[in-house]
N, CA, C and O atoms as a Tripos MOL2 file, in Angstrom:
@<TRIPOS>MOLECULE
protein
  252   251    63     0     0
PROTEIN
NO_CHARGES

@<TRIPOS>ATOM
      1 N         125.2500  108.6190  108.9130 N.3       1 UNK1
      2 CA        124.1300  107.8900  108.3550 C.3       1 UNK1
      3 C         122.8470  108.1430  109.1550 C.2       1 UNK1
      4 O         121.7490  107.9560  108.6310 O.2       1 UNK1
      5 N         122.9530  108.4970  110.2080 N.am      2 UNK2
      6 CA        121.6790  108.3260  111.5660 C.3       2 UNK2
      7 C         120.8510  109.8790  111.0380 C.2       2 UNK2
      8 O         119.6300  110.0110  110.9480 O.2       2 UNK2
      9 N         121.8400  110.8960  110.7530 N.am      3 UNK3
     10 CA        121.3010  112.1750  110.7730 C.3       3 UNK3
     11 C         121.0510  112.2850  109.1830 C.2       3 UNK3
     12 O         120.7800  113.3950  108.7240 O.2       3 UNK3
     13 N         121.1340  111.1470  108.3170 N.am      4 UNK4
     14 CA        120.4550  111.3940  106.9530 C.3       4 UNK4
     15 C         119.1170  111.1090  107.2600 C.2       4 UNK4
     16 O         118.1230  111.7560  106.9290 O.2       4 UNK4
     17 N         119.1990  109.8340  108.0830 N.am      5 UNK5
     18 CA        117.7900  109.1440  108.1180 C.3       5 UNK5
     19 C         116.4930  110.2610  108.9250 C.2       5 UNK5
     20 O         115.3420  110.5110  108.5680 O.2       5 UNK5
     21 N         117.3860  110.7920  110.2520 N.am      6 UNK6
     22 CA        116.2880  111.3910  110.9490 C.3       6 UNK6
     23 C         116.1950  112.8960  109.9560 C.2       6 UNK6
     24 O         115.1870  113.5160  110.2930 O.2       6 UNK6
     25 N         116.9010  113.5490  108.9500 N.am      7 UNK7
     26 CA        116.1910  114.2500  108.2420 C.3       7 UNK7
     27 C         115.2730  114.0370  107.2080 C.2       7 UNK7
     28 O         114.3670  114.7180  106.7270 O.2       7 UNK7
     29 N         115.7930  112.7650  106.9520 N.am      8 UNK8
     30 CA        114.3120  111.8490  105.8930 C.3       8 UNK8
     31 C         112.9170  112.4530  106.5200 C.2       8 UNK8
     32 O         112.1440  113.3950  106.3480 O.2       8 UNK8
     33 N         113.1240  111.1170  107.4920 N.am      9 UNK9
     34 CA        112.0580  111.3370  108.7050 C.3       9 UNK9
     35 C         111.3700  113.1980  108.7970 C.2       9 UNK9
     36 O         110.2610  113.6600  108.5280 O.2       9 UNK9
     37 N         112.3000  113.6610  109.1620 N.am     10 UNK10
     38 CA        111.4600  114.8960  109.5860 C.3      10 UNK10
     39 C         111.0860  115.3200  108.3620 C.2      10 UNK10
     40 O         109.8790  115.5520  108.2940 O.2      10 UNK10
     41 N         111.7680  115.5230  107.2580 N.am     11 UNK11
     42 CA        110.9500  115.9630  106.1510 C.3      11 UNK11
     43 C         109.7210  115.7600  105.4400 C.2      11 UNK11
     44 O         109.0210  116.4850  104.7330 O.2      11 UNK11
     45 N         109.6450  114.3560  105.8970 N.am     12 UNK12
     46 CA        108.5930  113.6070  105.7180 C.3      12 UNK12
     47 C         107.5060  114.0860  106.6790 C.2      12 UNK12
     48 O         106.4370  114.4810  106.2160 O.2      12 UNK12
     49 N         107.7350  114.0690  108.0400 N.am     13 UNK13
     50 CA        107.0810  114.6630  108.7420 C.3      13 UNK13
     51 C         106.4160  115.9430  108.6440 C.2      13 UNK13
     52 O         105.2410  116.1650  108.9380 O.2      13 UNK13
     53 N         106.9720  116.4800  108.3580 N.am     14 UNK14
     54 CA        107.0730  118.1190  108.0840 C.3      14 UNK14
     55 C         105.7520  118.7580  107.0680 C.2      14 UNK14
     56 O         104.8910  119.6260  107.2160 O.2      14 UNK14
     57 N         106.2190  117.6080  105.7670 N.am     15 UNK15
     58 CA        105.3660  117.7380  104.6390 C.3      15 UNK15
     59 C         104.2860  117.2550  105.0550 C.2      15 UNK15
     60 O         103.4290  118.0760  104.7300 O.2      15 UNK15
     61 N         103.7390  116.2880  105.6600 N.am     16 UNK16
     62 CA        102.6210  115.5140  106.0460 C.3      16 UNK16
     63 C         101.6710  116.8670  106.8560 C.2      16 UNK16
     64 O         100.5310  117.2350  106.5730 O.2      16 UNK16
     65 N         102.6030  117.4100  107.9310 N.am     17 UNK17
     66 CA        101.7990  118.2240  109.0430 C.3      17 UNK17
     67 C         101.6660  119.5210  108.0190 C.2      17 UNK17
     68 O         100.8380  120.3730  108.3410 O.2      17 UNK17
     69 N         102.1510  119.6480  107.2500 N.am     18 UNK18
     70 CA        101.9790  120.8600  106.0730 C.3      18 UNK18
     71 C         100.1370  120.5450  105.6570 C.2      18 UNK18
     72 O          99.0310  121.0860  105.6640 O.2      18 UNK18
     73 N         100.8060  119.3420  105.3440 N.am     19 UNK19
     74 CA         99.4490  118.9470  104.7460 C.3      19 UNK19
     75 C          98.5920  119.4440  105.1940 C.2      19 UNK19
     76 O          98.1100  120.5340  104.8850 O.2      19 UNK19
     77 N          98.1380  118.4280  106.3170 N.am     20 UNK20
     78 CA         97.3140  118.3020  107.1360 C.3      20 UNK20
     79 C          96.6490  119.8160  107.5280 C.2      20 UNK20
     80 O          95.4850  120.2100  107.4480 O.2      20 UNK20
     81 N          97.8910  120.4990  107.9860 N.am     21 UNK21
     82 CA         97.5890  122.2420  108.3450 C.3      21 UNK21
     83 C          96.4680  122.8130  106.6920 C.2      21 UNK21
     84 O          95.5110  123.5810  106.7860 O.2      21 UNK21
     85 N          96.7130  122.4940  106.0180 N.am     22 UNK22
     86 CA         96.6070  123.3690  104.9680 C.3      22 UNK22
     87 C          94.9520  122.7990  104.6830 C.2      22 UNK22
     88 O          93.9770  123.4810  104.3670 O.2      22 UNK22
     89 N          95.0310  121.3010  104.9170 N.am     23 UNK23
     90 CA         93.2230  120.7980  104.9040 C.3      23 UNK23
     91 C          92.4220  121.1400  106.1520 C.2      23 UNK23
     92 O          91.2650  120.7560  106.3280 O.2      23 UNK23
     93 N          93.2920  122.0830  107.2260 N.am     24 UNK24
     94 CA         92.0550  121.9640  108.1380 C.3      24 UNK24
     95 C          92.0530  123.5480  107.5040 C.2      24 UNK24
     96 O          91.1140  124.2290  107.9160 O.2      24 UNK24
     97 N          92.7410  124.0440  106.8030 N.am     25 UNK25
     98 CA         92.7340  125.8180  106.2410 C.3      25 UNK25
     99 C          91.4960  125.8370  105.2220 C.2      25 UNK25
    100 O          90.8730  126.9000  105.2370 O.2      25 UNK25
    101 N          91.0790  124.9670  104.4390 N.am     26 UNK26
    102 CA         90.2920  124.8750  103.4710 C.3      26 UNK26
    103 C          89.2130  124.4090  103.5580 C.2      26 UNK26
    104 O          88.3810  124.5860  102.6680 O.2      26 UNK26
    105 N          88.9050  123.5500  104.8810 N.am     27 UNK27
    106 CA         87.6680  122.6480  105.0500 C.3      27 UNK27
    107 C          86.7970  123.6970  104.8120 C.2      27 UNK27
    108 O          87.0190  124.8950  104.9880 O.2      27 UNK27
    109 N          85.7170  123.1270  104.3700 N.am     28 UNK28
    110 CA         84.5620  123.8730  104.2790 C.3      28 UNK28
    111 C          83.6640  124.7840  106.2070 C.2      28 UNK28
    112 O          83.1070  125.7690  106.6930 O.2      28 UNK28
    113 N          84.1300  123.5900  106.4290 N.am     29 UNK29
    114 CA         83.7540  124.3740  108.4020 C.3      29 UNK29
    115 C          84.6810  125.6760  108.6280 C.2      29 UNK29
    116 O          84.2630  126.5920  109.3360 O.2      29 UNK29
    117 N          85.7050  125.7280  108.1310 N.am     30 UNK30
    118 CA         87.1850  126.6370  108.4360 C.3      30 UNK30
    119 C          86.3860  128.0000  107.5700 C.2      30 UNK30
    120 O          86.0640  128.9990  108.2120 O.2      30 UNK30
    121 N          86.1880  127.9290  106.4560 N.am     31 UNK31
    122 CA         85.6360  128.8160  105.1170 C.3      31 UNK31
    123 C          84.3160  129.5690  106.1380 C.2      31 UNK31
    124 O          84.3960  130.6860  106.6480 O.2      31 UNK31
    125 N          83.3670  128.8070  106.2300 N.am     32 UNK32
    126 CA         81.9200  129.6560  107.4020 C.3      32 UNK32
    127 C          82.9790  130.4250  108.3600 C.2      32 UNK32
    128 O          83.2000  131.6200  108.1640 O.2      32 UNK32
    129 N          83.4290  129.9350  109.0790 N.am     33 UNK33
    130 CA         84.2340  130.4960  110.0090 C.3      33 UNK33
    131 C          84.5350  131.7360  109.9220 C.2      33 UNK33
    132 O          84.0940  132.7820  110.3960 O.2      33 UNK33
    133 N          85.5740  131.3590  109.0550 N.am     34 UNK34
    134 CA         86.3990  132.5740  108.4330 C.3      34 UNK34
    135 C          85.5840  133.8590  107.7100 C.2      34 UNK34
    136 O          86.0730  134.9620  107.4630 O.2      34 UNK34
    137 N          83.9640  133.3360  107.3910 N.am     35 UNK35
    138 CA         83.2580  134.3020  106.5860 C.3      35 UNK35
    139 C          82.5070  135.4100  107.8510 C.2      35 UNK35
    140 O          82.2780  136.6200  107.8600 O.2      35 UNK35
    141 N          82.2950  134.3510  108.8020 N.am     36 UNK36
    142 CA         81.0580  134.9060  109.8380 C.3      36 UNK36
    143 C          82.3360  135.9140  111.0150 C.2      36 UNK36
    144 O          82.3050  137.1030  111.3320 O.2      36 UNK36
    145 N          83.2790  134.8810  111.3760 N.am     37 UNK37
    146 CA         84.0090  135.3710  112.3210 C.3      37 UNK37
    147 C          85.6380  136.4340  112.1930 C.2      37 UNK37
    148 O          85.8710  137.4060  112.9110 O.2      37 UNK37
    149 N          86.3740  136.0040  111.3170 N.am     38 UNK38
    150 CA         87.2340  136.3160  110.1560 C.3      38 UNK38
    151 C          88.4540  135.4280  111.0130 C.2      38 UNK38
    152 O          89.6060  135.8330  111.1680 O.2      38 UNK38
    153 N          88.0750  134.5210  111.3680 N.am     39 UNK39
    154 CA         89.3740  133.8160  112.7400 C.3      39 UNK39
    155 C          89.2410  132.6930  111.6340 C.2      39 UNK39
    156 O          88.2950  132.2830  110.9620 O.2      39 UNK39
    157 N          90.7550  132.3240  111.7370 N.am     40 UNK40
    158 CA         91.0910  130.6640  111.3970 C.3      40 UNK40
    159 C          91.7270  129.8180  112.3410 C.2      40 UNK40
    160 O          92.8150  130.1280  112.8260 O.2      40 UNK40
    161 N          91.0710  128.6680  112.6680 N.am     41 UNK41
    162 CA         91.6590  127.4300  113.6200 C.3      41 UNK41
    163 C          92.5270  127.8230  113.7710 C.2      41 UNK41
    164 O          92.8740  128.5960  112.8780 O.2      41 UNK41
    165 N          93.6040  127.6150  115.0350 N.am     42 UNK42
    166 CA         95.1080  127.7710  115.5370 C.3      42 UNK42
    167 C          95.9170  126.3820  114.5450 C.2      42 UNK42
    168 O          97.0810  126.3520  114.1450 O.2      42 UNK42
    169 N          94.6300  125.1460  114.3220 N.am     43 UNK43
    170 CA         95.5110  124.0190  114.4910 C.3      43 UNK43
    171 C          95.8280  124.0290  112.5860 C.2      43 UNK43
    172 O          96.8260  123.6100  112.0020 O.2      43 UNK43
    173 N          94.7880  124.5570  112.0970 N.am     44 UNK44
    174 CA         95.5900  125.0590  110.8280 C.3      44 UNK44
    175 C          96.8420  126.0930  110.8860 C.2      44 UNK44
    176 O          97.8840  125.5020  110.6030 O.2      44 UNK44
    177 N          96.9500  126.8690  111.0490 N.am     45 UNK45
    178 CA         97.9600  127.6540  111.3570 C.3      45 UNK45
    179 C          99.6930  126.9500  112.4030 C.2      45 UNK45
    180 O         100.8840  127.2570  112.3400 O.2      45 UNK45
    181 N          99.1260  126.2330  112.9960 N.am     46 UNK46
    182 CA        100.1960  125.3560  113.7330 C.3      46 UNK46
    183 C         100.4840  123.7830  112.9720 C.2      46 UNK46
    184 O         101.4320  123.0340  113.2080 O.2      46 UNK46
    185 N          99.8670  123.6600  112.4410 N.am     47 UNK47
    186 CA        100.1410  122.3570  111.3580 C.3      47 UNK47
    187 C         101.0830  123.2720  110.2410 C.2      47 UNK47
    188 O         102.3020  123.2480  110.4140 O.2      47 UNK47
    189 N         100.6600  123.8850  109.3720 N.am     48 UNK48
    190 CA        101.4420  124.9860  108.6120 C.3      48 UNK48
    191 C         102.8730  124.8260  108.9040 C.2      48 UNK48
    192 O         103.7290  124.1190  108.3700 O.2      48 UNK48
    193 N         102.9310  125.8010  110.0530 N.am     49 UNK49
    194 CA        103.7730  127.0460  110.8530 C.3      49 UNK49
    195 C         104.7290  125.4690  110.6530 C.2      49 UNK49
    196 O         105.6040  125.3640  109.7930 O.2      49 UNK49
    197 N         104.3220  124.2360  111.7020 N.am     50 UNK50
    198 CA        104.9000  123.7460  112.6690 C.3      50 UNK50
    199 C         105.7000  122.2640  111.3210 C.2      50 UNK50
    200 O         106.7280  121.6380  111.5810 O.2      50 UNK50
    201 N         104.9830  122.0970  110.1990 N.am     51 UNK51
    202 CA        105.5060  121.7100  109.2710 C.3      51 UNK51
    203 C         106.7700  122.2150  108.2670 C.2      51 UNK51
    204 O         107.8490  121.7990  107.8440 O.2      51 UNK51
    205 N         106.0530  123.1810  108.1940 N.am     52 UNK52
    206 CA        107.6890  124.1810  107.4540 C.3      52 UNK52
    207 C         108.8270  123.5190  108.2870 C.2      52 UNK52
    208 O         109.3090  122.3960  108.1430 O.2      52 UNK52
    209 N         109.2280  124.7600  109.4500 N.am     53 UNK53
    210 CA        109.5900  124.3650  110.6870 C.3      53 UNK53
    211 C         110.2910  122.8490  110.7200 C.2      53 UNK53
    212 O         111.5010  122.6810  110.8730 O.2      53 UNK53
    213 N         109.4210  121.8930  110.5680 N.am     54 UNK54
    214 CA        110.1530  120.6880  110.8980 C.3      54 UNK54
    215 C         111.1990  120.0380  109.7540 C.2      54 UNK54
    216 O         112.2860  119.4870  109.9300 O.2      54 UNK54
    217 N         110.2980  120.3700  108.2500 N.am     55 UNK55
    218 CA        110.6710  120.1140  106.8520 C.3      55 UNK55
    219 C         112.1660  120.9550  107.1810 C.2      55 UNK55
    220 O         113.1260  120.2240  107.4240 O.2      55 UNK55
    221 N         112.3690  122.2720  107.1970 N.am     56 UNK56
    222 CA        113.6790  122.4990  107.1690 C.3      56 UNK56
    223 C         114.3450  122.5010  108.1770 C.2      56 UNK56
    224 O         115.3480  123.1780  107.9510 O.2      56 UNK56
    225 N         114.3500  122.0930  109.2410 N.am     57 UNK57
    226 CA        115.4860  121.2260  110.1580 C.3      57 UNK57
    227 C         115.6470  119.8830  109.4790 C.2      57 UNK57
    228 O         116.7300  119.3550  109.7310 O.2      57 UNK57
    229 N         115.0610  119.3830  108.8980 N.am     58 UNK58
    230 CA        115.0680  118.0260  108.5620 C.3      58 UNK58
    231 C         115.7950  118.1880  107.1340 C.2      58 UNK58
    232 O         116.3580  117.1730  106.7250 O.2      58 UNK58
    233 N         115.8430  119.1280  106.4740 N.am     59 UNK59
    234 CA        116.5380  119.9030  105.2370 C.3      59 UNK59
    235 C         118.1820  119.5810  105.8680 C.2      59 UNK59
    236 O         119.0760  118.8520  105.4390 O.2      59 UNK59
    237 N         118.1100  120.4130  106.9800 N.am     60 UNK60
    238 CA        119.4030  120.6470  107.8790 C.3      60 UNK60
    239 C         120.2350  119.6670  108.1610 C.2      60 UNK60
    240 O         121.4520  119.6390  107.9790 O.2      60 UNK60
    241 N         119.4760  118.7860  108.6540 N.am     61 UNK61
    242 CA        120.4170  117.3160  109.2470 C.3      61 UNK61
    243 C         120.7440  116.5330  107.6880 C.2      61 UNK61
    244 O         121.7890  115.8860  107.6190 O.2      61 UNK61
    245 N         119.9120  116.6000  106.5540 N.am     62 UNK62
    246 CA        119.7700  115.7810  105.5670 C.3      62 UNK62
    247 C         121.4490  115.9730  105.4030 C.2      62 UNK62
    248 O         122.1530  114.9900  105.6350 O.2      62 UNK62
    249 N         122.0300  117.1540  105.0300 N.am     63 UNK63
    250 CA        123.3640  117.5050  104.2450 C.3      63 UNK63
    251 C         124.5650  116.4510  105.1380 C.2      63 UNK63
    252 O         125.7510  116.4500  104.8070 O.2      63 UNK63
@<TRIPOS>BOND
     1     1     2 1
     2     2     3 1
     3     3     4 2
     4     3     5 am
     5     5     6 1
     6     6     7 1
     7     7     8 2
     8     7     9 am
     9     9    10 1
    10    10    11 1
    11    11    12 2
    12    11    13 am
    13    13    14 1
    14    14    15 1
    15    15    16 2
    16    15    17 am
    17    17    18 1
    18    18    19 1
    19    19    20 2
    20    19    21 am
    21    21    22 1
    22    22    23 1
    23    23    24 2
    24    23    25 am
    25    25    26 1
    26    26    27 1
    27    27    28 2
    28    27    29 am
    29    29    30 1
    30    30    31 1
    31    31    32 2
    32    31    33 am
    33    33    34 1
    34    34    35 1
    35    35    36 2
    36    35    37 am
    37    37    38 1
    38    38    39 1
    39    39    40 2
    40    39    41 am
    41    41    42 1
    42    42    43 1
    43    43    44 2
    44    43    45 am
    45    45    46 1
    46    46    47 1
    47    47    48 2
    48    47    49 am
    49    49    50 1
    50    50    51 1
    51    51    52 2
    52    51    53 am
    53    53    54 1
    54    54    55 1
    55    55    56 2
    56    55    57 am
    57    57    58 1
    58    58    59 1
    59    59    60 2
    60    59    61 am
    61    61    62 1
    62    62    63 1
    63    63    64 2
    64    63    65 am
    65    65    66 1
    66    66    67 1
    67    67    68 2
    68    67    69 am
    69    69    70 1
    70    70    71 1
    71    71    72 2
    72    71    73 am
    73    73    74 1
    74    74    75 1
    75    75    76 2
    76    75    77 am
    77    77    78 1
    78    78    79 1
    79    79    80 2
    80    79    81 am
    81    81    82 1
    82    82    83 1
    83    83    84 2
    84    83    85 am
    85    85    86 1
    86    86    87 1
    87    87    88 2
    88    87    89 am
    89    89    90 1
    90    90    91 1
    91    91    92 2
    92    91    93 am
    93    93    94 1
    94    94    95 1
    95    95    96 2
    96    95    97 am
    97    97    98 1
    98    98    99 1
    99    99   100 2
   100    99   101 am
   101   101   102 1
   102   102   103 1
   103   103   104 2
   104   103   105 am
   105   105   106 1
   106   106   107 1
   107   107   108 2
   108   107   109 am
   109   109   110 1
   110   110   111 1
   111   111   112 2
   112   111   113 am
   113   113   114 1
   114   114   115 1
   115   115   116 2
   116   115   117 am
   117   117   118 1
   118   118   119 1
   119   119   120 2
   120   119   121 am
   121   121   122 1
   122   122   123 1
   123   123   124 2
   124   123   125 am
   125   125   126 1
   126   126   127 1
   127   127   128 2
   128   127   129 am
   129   129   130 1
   130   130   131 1
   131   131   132 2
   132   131   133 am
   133   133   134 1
   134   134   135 1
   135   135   136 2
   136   135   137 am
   137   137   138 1
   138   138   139 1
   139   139   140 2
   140   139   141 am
   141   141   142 1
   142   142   143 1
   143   143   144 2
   144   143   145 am
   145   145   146 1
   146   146   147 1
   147   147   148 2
   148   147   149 am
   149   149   150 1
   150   150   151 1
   151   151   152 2
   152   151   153 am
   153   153   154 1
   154   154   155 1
   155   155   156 2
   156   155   157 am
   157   157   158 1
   158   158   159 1
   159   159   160 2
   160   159   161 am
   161   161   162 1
   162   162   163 1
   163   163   164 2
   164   163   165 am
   165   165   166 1
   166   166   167 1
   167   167   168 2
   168   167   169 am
   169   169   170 1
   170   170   171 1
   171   171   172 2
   172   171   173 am
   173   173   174 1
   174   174   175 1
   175   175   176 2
   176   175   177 am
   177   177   178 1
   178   178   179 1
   179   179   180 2
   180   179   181 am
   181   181   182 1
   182   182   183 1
   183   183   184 2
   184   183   185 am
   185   185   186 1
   186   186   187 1
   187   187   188 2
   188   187   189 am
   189   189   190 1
   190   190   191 1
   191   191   192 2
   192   191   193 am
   193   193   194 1
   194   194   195 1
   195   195   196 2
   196   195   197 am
   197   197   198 1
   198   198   199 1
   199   199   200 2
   200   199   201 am
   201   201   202 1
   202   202   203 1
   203   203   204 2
   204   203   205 am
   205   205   206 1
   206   206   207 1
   207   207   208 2
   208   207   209 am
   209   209   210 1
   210   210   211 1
   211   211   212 2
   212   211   213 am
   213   213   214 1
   214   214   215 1
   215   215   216 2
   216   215   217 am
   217   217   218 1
   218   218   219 1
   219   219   220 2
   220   219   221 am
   221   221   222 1
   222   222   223 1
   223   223   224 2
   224   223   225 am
   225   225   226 1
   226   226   227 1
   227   227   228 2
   228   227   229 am
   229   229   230 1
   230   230   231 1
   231   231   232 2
   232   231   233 am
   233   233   234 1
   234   234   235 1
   235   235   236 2
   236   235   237 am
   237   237   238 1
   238   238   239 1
   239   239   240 2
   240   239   241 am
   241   241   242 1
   242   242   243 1
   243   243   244 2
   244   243   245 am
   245   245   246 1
   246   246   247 1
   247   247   248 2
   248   247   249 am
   249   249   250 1
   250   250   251 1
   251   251   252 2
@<TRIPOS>SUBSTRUCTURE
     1 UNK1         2 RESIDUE 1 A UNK
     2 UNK2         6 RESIDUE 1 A UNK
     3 UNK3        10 RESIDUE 1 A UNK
     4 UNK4        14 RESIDUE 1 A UNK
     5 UNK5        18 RESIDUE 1 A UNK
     6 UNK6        22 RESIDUE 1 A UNK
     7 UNK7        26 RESIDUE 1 A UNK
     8 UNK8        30 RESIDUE 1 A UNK
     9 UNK9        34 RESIDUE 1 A UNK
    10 UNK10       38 RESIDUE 1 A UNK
    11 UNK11       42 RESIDUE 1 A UNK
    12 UNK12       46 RESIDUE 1 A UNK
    13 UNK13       50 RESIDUE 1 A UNK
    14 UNK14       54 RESIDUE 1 A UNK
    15 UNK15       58 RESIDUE 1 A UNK
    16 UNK16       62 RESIDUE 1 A UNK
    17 UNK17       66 RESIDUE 1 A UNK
    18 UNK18       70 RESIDUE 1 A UNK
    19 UNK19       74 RESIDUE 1 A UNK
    20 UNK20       78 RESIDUE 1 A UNK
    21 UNK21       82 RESIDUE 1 A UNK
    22 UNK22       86 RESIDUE 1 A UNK
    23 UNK23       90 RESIDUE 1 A UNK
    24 UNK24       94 RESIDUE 1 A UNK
    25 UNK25       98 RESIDUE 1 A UNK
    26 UNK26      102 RESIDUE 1 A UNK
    27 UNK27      106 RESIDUE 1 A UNK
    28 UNK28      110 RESIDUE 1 A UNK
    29 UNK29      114 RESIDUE 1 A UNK
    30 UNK30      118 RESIDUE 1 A UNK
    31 UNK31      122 RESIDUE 1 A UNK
    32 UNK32      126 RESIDUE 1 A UNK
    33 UNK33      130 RESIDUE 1 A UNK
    34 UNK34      134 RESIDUE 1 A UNK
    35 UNK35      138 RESIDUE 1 A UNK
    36 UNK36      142 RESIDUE 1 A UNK
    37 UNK37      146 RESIDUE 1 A UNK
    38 UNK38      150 RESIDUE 1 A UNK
    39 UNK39      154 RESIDUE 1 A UNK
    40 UNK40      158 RESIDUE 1 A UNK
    41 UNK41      162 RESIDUE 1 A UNK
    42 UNK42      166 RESIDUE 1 A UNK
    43 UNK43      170 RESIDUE 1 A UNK
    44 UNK44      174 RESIDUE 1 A UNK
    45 UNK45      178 RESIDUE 1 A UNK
    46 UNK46      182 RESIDUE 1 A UNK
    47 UNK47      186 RESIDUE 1 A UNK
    48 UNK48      190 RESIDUE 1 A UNK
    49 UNK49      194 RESIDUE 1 A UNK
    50 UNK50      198 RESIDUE 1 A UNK
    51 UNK51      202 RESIDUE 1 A UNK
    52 UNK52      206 RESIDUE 1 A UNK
    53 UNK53      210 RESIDUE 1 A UNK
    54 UNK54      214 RESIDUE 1 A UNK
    55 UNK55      218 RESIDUE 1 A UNK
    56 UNK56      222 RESIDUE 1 A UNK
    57 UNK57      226 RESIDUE 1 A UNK
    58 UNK58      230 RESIDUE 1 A UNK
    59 UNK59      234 RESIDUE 1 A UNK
    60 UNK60      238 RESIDUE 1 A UNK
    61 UNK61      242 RESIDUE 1 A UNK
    62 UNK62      246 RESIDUE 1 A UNK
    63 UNK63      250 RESIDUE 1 A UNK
């Protein structure tokens, strides 16, 4: 029962930091950036990366 809940949890987690990664990918500050410099934030890219990542361990424990 403990390892349904903490894959709830992380999935939940997971999707949230997805989120989050994916709005600092689109902000309009990120877009100049990306036009002038061709670099995108790490913390978009690590919100992303680090959401997947958590979503499927949390996939993992769910079963």
């Amino acid at each position: 029962m403990n390892n349904k809940i903490i894959g709830i949890v992380l999935i939940v987690v997971g999707v949230a930091l997805a989120i989050w990664g994916y709005n600092i990918y689109d902000a309009a500050s990120t877009q100049i950036t990306k036009a002038i410099t061709g670099d995108v934030p790490i913390e978009a890219w690590a919100g992303m990366i680090g959401g997947a990542i958590c979503a499927l361990v949390g996939l993992t424990r769910f079963k």
